[in-house]
N, C-alpha and C positions, 0 to 999 in steps of 0.2 A: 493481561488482557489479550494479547495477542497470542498467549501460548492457549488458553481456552479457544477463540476465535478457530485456530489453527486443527484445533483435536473436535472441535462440532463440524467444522467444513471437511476435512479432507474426507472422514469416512461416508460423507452425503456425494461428495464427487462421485467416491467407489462406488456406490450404492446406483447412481445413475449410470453406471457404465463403463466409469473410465476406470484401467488397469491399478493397481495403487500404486506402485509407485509415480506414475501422471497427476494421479487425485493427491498424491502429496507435495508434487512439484506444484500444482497448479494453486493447492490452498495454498502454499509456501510464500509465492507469487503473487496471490492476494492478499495476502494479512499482511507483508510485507510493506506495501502498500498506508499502511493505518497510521505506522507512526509519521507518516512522512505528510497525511492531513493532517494529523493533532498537532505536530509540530508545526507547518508554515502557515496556514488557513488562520489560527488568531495571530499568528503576527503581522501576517500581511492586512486582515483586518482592520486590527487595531491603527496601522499607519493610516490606510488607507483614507477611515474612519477620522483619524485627525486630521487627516486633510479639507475634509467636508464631502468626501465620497464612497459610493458603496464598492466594496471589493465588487471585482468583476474576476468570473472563474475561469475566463479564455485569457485573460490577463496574468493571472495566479499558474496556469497551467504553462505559459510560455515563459513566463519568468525562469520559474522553478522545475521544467522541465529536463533539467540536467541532473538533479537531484534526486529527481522519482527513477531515474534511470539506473542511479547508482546505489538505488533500496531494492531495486531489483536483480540487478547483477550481484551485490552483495547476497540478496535471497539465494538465487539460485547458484553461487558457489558454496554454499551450504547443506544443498542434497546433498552431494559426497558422503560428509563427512554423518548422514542418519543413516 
């Protein structure tokens, strides 16, 4: 999913302007991004949810904020190596 994601966006970046290898850091950057919803967004959910409450996303974002950081940095040590 996210290698599709990755091959529809970056040549729409190019196409708007940006240089490619940018439009490929930059979709890189964002699709990277997706597993790290799919993954905590139902887990946190679901707790939250058994608690008798609805997830809250500034909640979800500060938690797990160390971790969206480290789907990023992980992204972008992998330009190099395309």
């Amino acid at each position: 999913m996210c290698g599709a994601l990755f091959e529809a966006l970056s040549p729409r970046l190019a196409a708007w302007g940006l240089s490619v290898p940018t439009a490929g850091l930059a979709a890189l950057l964002l699709v990277s991004l997706v597993p790290f919803v799919l993954t905590t967004l139902p887990l946190l959910a679901i707790v939250t949810l058994k608690r008798g409450a609805w997830p809250r996303p500034r909640e979800w974002f500060q938690g797990y904020s160390w971790m969206a950081a480290m789907y990023l940095v992980s992204a972008s040590d992998r330009v190099g190596e395309r």
